[in-house]
N, C-alpha and C positions, 0 to 999 in steps of 0.2 A: 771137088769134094769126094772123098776116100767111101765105101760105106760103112766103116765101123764109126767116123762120126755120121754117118748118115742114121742109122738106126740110133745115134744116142737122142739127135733131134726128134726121131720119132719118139722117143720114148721120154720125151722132153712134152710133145705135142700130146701122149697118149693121159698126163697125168690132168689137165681139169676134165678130158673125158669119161676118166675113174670117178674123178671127184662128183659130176653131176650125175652120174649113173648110180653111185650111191646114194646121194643126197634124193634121187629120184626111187629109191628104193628097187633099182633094178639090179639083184644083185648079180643075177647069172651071167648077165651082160659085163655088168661090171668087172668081177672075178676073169670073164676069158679076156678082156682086153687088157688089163691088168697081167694077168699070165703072160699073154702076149710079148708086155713091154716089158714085164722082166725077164722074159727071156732073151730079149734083143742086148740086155746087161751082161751075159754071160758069150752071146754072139759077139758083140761089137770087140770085147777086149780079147777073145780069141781069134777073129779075126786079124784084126791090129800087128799081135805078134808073130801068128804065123807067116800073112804078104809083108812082115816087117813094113807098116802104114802105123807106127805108134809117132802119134805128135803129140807135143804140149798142149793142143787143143784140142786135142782129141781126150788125154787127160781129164783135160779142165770141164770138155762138155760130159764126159762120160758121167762124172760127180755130180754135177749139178743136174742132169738126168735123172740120177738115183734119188737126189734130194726131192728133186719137184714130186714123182713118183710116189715116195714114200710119204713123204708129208704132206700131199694133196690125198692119198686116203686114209692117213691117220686124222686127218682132219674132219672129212667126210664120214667116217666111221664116228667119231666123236655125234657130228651131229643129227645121227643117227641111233646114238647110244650103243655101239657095240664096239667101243674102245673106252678103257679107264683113261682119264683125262690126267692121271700122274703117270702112266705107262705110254703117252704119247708126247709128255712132256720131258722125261728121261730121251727118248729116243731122241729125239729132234731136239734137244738140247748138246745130244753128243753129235749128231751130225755139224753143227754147227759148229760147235768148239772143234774138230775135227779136220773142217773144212777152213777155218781161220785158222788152225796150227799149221796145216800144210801152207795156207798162203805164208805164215812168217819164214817159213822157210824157205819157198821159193826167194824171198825178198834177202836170203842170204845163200842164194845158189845152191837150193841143197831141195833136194826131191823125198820126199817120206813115203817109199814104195806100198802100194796094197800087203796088205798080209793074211795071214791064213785066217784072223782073228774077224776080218774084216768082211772077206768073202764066205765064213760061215757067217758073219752075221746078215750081210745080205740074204743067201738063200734063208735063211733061218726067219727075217723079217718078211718076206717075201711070201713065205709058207702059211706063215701065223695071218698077217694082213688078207692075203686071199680068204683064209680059212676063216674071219673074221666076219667076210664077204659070204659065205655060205651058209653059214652056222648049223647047225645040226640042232633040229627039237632038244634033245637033251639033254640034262649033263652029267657031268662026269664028278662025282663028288658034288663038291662048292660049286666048283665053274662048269662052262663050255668046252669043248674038248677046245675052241681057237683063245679063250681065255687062259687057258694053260700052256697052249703053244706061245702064246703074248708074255707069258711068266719068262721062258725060255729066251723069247726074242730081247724080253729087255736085260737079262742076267748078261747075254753074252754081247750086246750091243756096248752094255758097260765094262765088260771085260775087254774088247776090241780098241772101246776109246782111251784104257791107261794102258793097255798095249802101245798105241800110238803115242802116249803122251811119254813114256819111257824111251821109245825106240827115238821120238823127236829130242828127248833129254839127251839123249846121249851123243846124237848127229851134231845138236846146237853146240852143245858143250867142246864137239871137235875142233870146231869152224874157227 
């Protein structure tokens, strides 16, 4: 085993440790391990490409790392009340459709590379969700300042997934 899947399993392992950390209302804990694991997102794929160590399964576990991650503390968050339960359901709705678009493609030999749209919305959900995890006394306006970063995270989450859905229209349509 390589370690850029090595830190994806971490970071596969690090996502019900966010989720009970929050659900146990430990947020500080929560937020740095969380930090942690998303930082191992941004190691593992640069990693990969620099010692050229990019696999298919490396790929595959790196997604599903980010998935577990993300929607084990949009879930925790939820049941903690510091996530809107229609802003966790856009997210993790596009993850999904997302992650099935790529499989159709793999199932027609055809790869739907990361894109800029995608790796902003990583760091972008990664920021809001931590931020969610800390919360600040108070607010800004209407919301939370991480209430407003969550506005942000799901604008460009959905801007990311008909990114994808175009860039996969156009692949499919090649083939």
């Amino acid at each position: 085993m390589n370690l850029p899947n090595l830190l994806a399993y971490i970071r596969t392992a690090a996502a019900p440790v966010v989720l009970g950390l929050v659900i146990a209302k430990q947020f500080v804990p929560a937020v740095v391990v969380f930090t942690i694991a998303a930082l191992t997102d941004f190691a593992d794929g640069y990693l990969a490409r620099r010692w050229e160590a990019t696999t298919v399964l490396g790929a595959f576990l790196d997604s599903v790392a980010d998935k577990a991650l993300v929607t084990g503390a949009l879930v925790a968050l939820l049941q903690v009340d510091r996530m809107w339960a229609w802003a966790a359901f856009v997210i993790i709705i596009r993850e999904l459709a997302v992650m099935a678009l790529r499989g159709v493609a793999a199932m027609d030999k055809e790869a739907i590379p990361p894109s800029f749209w995608g790796k902003l919305k990583a760091v972008i959900q990664f920021v809001a969700i931590g931020s969610a995890m800390i919360r600040p006394a108070e607010q800004w306006g209407s919301f939370f300042a991480d209430e407003w970063l969550m506005l942000v995270a799901v604008a460009v989450t959905v801007a990311s997934g008909v990114d994808y859905f175009v860039k996969a229209g156009r692949l499919l349509r090649t083939t």
